[in-house]
VMD Tcl script that builds the backbone (N, CA, C; Angstrom):
set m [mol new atoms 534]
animate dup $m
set s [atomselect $m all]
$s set {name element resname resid chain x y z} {
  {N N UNK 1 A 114.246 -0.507 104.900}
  {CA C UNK 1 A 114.799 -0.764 106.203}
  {C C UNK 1 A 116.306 -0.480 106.197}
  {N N UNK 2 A 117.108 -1.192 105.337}
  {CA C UNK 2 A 118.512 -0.811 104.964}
  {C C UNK 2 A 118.886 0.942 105.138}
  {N N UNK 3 A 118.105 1.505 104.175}
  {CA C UNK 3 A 118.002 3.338 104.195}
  {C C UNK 3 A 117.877 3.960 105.355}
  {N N UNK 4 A 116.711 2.994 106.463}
  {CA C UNK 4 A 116.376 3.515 107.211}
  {C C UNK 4 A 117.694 3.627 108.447}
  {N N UNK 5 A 118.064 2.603 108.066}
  {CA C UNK 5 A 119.670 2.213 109.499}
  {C C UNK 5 A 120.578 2.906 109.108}
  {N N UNK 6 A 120.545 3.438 107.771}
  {CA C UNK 6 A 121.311 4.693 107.612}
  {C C UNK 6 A 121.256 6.115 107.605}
  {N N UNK 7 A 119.772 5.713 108.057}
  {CA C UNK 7 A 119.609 7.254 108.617}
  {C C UNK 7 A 118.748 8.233 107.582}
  {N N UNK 8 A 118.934 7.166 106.797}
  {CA C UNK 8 A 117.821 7.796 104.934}
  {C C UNK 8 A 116.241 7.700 105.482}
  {N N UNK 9 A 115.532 8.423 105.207}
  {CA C UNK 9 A 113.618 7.830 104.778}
  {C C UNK 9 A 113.377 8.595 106.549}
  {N N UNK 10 A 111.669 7.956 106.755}
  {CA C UNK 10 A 111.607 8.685 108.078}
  {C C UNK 10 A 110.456 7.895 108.382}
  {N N UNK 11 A 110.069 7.622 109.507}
  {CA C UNK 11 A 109.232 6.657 110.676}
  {C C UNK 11 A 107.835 7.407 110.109}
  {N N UNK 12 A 106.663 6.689 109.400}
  {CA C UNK 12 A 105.559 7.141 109.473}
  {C C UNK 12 A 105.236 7.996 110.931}
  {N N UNK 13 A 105.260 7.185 112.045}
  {CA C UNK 13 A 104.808 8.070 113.209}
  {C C UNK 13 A 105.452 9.598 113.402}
  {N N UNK 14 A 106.441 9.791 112.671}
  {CA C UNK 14 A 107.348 11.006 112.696}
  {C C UNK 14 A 106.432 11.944 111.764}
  {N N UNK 15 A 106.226 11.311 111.003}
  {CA C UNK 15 A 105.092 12.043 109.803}
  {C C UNK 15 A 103.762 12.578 110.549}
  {N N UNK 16 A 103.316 12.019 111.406}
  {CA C UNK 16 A 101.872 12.555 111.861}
  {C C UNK 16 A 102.637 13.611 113.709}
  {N N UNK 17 A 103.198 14.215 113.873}
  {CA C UNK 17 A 103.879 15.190 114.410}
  {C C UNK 17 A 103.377 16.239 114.167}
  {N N UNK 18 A 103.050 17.236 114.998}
  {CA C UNK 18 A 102.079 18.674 114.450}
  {C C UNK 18 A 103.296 19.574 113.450}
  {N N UNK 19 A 104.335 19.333 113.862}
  {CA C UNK 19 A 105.606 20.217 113.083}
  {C C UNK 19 A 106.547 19.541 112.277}
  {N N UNK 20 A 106.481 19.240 110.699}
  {CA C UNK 20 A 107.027 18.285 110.762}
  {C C UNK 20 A 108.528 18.630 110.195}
  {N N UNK 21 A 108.278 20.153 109.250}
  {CA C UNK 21 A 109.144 20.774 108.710}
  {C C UNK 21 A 110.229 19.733 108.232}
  {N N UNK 22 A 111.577 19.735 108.745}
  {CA C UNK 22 A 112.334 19.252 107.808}
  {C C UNK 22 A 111.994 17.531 107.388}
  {N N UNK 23 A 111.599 16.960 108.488}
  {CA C UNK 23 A 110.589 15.856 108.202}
  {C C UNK 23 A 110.149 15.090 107.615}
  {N N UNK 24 A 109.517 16.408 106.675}
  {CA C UNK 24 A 108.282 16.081 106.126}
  {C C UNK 24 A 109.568 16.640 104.457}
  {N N UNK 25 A 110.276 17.358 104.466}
  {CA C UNK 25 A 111.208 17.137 103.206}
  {C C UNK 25 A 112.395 16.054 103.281}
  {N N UNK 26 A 112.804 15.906 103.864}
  {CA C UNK 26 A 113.009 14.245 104.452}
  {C C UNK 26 A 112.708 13.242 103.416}
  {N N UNK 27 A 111.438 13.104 103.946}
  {CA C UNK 27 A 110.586 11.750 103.462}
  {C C UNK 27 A 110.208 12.458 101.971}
  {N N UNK 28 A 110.188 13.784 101.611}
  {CA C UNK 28 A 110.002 13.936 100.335}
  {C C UNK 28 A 111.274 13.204 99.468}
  {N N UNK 29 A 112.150 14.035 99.932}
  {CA C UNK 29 A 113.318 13.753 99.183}
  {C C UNK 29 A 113.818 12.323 98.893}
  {N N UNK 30 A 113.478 11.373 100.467}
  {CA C UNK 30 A 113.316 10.064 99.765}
  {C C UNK 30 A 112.774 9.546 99.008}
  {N N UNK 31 A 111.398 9.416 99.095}
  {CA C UNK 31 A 110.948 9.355 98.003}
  {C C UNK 31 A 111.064 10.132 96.703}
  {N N UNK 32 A 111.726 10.954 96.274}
  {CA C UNK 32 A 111.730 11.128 94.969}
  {C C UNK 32 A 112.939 10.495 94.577}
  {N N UNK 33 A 113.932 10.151 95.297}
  {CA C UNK 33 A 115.391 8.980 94.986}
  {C C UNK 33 A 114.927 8.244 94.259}
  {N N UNK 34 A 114.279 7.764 95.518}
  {CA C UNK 34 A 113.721 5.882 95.212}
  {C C UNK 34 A 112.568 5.909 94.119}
  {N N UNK 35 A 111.783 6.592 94.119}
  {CA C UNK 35 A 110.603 6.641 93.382}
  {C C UNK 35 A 111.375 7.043 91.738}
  {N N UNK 36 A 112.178 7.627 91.609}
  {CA C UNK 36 A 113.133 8.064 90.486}
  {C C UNK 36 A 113.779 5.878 89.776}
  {N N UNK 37 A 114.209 5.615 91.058}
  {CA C UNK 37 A 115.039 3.966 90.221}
  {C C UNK 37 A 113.827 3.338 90.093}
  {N N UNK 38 A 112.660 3.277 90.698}
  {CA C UNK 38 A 111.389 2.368 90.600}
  {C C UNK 38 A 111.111 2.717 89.321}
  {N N UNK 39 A 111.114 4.150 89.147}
  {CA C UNK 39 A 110.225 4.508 87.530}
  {C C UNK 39 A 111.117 4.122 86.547}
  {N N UNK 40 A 112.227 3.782 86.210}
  {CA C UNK 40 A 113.045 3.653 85.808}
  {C C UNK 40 A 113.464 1.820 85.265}
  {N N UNK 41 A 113.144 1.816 86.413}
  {CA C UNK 41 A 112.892 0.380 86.664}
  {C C UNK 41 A 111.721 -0.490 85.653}
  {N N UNK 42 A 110.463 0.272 86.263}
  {CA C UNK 42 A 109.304 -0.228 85.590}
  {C C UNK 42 A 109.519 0.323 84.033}
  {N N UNK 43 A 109.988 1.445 83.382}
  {CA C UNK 43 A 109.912 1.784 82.282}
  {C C UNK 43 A 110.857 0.475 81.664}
  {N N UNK 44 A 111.920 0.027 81.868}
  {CA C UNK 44 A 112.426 -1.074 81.294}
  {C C UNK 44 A 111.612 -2.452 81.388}
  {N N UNK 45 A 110.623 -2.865 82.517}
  {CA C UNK 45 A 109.800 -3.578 82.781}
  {C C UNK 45 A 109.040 -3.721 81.506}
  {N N UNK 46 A 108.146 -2.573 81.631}
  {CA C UNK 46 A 107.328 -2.014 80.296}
  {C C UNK 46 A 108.028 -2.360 79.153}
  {N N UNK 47 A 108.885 -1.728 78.774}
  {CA C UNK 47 A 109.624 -2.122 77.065}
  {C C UNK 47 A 109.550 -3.841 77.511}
  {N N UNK 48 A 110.033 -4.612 78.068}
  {CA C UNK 48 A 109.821 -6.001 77.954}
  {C C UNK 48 A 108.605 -6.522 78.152}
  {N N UNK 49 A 107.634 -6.165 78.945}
  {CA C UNK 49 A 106.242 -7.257 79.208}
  {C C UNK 49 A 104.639 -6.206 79.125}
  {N N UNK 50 A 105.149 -5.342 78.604}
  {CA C UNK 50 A 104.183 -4.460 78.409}
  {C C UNK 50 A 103.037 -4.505 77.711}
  {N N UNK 51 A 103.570 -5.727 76.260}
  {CA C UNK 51 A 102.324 -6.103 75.564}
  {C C UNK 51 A 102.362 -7.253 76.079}
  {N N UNK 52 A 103.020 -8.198 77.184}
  {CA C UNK 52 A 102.554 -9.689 77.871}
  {C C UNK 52 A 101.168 -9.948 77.906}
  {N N UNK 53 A 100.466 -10.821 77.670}
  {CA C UNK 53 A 98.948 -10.657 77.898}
  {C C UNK 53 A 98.701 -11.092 79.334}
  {N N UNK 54 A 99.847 -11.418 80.361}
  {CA C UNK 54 A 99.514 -11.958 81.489}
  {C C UNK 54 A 100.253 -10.661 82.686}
  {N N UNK 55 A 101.142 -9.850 82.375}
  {CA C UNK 55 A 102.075 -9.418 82.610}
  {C C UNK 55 A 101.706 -7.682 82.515}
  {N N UNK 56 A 101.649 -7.567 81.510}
  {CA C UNK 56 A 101.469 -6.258 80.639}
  {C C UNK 56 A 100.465 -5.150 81.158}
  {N N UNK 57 A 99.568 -5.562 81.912}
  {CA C UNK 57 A 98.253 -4.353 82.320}
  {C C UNK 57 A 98.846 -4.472 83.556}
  {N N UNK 58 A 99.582 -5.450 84.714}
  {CA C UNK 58 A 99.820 -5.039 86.156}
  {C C UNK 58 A 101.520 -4.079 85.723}
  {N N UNK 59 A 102.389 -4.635 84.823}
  {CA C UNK 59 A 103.350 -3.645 84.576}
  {C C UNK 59 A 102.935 -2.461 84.730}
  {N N UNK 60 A 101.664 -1.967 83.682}
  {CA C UNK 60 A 102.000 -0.925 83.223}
  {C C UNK 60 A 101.170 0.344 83.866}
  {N N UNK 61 A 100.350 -0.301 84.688}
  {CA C UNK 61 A 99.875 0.146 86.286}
  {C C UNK 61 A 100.610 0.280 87.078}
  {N N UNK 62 A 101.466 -0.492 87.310}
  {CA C UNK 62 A 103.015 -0.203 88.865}
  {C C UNK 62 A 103.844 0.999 88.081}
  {N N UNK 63 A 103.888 1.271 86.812}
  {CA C UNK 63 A 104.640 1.718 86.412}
  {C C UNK 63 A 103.691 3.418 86.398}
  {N N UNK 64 A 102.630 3.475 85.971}
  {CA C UNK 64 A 102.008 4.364 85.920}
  {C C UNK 64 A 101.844 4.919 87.576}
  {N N UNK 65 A 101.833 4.213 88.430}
  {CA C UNK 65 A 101.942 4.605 89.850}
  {C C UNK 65 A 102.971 5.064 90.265}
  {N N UNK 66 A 104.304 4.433 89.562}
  {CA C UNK 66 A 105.791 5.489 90.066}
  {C C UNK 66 A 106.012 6.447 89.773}
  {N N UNK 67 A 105.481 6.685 88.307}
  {CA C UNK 67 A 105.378 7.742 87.866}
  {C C UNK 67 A 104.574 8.929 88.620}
  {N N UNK 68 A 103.239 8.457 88.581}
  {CA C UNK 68 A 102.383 9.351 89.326}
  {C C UNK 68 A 103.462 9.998 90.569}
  {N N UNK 69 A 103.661 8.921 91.243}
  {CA C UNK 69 A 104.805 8.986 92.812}
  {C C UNK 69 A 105.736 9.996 92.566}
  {N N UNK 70 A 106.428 10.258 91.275}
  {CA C UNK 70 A 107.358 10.624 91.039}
  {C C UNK 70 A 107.502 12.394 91.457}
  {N N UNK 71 A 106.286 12.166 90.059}
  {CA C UNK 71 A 105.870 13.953 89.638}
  {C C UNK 71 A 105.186 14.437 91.290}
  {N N UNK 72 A 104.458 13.826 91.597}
  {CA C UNK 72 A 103.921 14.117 93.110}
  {C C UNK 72 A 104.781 15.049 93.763}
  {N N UNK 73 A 106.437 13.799 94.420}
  {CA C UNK 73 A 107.573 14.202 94.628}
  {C C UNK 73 A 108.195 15.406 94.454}
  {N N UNK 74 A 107.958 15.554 92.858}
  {CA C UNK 74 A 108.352 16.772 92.179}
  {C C UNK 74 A 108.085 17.911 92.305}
  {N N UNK 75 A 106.798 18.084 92.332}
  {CA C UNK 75 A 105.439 19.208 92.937}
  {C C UNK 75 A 105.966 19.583 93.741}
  {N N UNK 76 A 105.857 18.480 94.965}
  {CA C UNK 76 A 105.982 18.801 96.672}
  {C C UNK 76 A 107.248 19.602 97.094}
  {N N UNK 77 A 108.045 19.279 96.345}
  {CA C UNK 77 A 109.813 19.695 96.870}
  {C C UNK 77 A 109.655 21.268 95.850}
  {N N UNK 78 A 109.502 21.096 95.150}
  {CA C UNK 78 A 109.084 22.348 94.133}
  {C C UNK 78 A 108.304 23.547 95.210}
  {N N UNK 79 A 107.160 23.076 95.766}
  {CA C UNK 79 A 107.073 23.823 95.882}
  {C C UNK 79 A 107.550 24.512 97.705}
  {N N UNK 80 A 108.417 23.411 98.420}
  {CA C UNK 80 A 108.936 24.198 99.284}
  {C C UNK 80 A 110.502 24.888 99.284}
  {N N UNK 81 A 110.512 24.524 97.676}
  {CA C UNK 81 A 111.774 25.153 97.268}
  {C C UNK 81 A 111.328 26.662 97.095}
  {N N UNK 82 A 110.070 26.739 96.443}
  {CA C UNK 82 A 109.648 28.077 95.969}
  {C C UNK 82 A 109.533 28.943 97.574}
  {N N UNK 83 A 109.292 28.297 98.769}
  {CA C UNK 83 A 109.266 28.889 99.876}
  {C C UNK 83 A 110.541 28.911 100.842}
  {N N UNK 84 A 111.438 28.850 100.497}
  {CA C UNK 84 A 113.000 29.270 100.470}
  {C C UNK 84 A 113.235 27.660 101.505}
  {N N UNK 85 A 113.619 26.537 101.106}
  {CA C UNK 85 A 113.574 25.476 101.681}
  {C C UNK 85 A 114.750 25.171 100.550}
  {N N UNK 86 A 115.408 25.502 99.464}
  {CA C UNK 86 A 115.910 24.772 98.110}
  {C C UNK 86 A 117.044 24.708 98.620}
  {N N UNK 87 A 118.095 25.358 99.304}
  {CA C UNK 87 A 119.165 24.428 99.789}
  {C C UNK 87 A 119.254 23.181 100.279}
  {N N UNK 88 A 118.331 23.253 101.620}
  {CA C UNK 88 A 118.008 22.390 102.693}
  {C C UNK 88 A 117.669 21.226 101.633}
  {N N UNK 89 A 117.282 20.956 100.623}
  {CA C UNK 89 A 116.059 20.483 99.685}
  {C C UNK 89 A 117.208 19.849 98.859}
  {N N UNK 90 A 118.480 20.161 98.370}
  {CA C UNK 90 A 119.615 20.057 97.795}
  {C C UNK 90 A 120.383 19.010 98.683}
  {N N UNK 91 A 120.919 19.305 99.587}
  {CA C UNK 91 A 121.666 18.670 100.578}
  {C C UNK 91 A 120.552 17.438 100.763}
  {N N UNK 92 A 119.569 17.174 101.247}
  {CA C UNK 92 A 118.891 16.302 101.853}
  {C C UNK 92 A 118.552 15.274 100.455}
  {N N UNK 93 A 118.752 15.786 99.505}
  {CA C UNK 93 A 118.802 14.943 98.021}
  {C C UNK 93 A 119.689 14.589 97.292}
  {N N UNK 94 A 120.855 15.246 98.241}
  {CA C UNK 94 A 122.297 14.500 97.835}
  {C C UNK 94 A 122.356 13.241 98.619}
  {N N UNK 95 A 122.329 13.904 99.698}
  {CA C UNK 95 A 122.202 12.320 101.048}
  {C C UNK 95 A 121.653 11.598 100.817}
  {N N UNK 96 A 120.082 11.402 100.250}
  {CA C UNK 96 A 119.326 10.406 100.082}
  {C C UNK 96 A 120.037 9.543 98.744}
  {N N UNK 97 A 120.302 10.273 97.686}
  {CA C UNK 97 A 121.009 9.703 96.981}
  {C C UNK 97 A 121.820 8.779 97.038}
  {N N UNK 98 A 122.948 9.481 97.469}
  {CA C UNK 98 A 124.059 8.435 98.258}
  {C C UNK 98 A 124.093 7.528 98.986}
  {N N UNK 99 A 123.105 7.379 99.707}
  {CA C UNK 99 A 122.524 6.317 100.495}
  {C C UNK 99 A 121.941 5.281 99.772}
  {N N UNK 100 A 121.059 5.610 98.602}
  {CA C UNK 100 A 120.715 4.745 97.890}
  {C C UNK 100 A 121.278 4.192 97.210}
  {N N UNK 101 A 121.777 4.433 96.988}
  {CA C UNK 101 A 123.123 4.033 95.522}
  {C C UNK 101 A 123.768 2.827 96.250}
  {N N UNK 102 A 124.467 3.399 97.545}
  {CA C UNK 102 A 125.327 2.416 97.991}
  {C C UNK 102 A 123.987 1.181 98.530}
  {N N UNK 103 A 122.881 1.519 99.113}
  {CA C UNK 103 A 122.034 0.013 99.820}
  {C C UNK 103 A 121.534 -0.810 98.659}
  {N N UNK 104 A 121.431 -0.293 97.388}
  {CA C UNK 104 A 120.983 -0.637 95.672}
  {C C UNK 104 A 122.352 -1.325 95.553}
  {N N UNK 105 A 123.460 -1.326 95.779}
  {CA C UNK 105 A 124.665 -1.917 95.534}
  {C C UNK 105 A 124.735 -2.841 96.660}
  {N N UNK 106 A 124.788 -2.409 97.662}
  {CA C UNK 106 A 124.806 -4.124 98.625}
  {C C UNK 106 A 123.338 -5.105 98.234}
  {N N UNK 107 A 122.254 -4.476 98.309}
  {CA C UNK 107 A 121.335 -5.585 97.995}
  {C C UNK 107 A 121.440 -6.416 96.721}
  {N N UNK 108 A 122.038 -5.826 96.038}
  {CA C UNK 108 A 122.223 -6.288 94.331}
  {C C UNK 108 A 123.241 -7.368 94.568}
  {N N UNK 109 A 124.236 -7.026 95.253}
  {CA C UNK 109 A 125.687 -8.165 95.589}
  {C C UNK 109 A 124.549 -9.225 96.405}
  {N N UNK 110 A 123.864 -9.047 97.293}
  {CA C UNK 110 A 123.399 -10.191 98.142}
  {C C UNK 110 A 122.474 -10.774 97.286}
  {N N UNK 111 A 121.624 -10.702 96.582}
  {CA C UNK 111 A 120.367 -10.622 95.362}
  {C C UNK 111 A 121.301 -11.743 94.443}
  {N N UNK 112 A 122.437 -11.467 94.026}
  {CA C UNK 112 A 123.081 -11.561 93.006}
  {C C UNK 112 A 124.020 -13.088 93.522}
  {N N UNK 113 A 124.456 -12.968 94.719}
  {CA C UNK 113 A 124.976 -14.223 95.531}
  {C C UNK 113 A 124.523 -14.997 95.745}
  {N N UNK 114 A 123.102 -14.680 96.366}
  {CA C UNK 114 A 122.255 -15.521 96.226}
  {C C UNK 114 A 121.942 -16.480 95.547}
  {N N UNK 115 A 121.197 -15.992 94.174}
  {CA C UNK 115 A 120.688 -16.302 93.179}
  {C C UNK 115 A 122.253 -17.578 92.482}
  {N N UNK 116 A 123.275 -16.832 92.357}
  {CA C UNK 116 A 124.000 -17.647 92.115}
  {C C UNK 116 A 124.453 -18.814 93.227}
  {N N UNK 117 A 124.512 -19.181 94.259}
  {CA C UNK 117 A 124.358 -20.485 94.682}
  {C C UNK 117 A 123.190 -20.935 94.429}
  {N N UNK 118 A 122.051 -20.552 94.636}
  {CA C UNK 118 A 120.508 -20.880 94.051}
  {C C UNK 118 A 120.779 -22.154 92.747}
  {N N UNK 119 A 121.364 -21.224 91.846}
  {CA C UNK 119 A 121.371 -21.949 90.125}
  {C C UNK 119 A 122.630 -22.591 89.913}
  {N N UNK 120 A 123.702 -22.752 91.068}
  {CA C UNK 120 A 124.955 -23.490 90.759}
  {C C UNK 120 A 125.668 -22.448 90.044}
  {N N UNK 121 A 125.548 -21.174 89.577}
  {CA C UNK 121 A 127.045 -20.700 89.021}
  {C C UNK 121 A 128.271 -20.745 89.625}
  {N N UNK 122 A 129.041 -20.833 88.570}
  {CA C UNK 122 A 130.531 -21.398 88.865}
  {C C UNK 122 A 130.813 -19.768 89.660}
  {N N UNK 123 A 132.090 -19.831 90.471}
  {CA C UNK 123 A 132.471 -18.604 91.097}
  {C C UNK 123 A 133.308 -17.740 90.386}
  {N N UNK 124 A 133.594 -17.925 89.129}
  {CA C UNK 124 A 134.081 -16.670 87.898}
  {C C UNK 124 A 133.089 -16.021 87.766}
  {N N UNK 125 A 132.165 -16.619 87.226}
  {CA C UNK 125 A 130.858 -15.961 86.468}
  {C C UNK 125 A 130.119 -15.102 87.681}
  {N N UNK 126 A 130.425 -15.394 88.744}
  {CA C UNK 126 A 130.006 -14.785 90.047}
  {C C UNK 126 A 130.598 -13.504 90.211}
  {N N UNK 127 A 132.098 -13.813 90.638}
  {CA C UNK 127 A 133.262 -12.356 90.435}
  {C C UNK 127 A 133.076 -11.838 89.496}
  {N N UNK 128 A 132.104 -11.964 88.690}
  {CA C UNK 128 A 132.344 -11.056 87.492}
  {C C UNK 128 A 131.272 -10.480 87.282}
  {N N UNK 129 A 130.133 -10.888 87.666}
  {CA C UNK 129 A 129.040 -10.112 87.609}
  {C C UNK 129 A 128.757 -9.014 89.061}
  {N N UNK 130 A 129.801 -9.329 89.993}
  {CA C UNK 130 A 130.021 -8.718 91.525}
  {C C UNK 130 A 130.779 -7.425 90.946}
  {N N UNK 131 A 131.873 -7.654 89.778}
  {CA C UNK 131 A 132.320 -6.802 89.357}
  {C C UNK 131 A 131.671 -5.475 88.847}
  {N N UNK 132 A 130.910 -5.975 87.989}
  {CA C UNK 132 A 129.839 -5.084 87.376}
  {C C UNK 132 A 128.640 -4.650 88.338}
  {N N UNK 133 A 128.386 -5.398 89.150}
  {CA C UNK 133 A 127.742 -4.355 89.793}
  {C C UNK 133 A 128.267 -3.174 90.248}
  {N N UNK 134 A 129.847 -3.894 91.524}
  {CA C UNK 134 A 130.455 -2.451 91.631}
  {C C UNK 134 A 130.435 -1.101 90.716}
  {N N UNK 135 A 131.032 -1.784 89.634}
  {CA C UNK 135 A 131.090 -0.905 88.732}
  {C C UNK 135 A 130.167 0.103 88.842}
  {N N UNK 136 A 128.752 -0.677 88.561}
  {CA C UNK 136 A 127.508 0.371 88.288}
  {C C UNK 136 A 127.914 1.560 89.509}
  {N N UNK 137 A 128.004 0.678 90.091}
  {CA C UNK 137 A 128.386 1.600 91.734}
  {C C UNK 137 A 129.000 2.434 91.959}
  {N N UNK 138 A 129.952 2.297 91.137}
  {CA C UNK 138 A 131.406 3.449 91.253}
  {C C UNK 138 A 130.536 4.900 90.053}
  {N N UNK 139 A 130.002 4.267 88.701}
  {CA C UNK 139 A 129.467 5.260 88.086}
  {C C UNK 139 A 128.523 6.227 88.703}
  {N N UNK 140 A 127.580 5.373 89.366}
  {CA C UNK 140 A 126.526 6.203 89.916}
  {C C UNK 140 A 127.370 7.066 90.960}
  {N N UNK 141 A 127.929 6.605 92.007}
  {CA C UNK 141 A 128.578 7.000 92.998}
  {C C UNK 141 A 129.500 8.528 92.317}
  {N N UNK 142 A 130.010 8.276 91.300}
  {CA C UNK 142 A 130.454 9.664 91.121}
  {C C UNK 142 A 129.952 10.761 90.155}
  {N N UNK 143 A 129.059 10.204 89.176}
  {CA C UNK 143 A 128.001 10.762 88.199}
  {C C UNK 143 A 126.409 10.823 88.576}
  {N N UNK 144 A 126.481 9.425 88.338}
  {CA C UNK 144 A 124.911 9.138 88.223}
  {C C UNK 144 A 123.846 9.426 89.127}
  {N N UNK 145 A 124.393 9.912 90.131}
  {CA C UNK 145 A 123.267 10.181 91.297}
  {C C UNK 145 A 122.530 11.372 91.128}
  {N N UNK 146 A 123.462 12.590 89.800}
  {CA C UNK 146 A 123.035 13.587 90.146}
  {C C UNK 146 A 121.388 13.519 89.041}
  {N N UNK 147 A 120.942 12.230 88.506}
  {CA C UNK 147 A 119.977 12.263 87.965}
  {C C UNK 147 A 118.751 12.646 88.745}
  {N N UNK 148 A 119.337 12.019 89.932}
  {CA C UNK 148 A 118.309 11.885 91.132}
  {C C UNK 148 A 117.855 12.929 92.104}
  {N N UNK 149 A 119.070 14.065 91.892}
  {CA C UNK 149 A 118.384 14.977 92.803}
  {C C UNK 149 A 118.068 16.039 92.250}
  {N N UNK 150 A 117.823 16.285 90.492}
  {CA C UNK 150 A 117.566 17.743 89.995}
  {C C UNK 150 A 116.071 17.462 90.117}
  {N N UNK 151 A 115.712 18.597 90.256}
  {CA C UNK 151 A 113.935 19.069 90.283}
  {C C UNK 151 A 113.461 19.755 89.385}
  {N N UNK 152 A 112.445 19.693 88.513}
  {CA C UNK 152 A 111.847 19.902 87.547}
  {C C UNK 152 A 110.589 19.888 87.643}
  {N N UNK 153 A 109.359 20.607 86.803}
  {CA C UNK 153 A 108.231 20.373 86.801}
  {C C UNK 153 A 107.729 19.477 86.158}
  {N N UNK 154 A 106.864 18.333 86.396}
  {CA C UNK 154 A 106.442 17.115 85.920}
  {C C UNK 154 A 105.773 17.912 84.974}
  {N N UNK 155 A 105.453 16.755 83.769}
  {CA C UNK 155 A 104.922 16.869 82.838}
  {C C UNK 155 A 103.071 16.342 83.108}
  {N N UNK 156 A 103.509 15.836 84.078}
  {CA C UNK 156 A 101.943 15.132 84.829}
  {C C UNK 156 A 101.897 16.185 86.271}
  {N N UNK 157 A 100.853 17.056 85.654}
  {CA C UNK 157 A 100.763 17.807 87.046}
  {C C UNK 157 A 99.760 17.027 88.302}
  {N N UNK 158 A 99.844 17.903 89.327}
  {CA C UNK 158 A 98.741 17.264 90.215}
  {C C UNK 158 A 98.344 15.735 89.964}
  {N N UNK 159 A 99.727 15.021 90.244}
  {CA C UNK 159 A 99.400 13.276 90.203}
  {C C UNK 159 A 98.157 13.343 90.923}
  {N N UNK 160 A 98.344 13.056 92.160}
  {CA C UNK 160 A 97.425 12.266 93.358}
  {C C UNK 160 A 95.688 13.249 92.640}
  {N N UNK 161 A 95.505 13.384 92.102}
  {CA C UNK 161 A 94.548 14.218 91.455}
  {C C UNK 161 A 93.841 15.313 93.007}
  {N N UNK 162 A 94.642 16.167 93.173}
  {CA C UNK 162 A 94.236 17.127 93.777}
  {C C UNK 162 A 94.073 16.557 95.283}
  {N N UNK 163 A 93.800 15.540 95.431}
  {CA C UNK 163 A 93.161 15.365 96.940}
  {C C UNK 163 A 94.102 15.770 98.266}
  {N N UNK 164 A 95.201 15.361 97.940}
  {CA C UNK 164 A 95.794 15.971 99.083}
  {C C UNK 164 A 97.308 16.645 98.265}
  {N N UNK 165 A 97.727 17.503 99.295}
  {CA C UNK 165 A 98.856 18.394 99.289}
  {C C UNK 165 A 99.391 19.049 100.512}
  {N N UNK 166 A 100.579 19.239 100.405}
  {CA C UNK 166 A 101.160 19.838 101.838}
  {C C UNK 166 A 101.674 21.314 101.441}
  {N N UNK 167 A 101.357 21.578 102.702}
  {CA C UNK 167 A 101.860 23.095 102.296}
  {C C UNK 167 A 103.323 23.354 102.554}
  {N N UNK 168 A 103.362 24.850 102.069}
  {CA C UNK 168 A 104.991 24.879 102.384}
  {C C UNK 168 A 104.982 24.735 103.496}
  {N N UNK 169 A 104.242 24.858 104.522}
  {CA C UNK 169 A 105.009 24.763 106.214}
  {C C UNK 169 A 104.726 23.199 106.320}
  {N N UNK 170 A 104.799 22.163 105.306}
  {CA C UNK 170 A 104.868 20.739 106.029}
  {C C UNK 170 A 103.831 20.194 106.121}
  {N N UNK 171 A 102.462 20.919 106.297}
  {CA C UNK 171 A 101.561 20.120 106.440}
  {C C UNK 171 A 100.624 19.771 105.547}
  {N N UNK 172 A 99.496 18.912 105.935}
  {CA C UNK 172 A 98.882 18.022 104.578}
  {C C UNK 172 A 97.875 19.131 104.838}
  {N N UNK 173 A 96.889 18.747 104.066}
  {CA C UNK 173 A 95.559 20.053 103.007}
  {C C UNK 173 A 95.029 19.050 102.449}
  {N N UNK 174 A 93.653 19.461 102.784}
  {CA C UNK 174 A 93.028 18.888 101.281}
  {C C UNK 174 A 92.549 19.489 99.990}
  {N N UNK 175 A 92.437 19.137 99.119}
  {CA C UNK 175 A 91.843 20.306 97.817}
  {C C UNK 175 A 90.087 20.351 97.937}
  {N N UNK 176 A 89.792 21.801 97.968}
  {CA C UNK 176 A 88.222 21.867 98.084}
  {C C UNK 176 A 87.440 20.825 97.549}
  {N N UNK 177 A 86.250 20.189 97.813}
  {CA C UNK 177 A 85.891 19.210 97.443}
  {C C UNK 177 A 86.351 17.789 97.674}
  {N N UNK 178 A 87.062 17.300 98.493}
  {CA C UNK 178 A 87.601 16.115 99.371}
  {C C UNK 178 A 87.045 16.235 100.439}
}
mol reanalyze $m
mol bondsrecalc $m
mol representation Tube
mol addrep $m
């Protein structure tokens, strides 16, 4: 919702539009941002609760799903890059970036404020962990984002196992046999 008031991500109903063209790379490109800190996310999840016996099989399922999400992402933009879309595809994955970075940095300060009146921390230990978030903020903000928008071929092809795909002009397909 935050992304969305900034103008990041795109209205499901926008998605079912007969034309959806830039649209429909839009909502790719968001999702491969976000779907990029989720996997990222869960892979540190995993190294901690992965062998949990209570914990450990829903980890490593959410985690196997971002992933899947990821490479999907990857495919999709791939291949309307291959259909001369890779500028448009560039720019719209810088933006999403940037957008994220900074709503991942305010929710983290509010998350983080929270939590500390929640548990009584004193207000040093507060400024100082407000600090470090910035921080993260300032890194990503001038480095780290560019993790987020290079494109590559997944090592997991055809996540969604074939069933659906969009073509380069935007729209969904199904794979023979669906």
């Amino acid at each position: 919702m935050l992304l969305a008031r900034r103008g990041i991500g795109l209205a499901h109903r926008t998605l079912r539009r007969a034309e959806p063209g830039q649209d429909v790379i839009t909502y790719l490109a968001h999702s491969r941002v976000t779907a990029q800190r989720a996997s990222e996310q869960m892979l540190l999840l995993k190294k901690h609760f992965g062998d949990d016996p209570e914990l450990g099989r829903a980890v490593r399922m959410i985690s196997a799903d971002e992933d899947n999400h990821l490479a999907y992402c990857h495919e999709e933009l791939l291949r309307f890059a291959h259909a001369g879309h890779g500028r448009r595809i560039q720019r719209t994955l810088r933006a999403c970036a940037l957008a994220e970075i900074a709503v991942h940095r305010d929710v983290s300060l509010a998350v983080m404020e929270r939590m500390g009146r929640i548990l009584g921390r004193p207000a040093p230990r507060s400024a100082l962990l407000a600090v470090g978030v910035r921080a993260r903020y300032g890194y990503e903000r001038l480095a780290g984002w560019r993790r987020t928008v290079g494109l590559r071929m997944p090592e997991r092809r055809d996540a969604l196992g074939g069933r659906v795909r969009l073509s380069a002009r935007g729209r969904v397909t199904a794979s023979p046999g669906v």
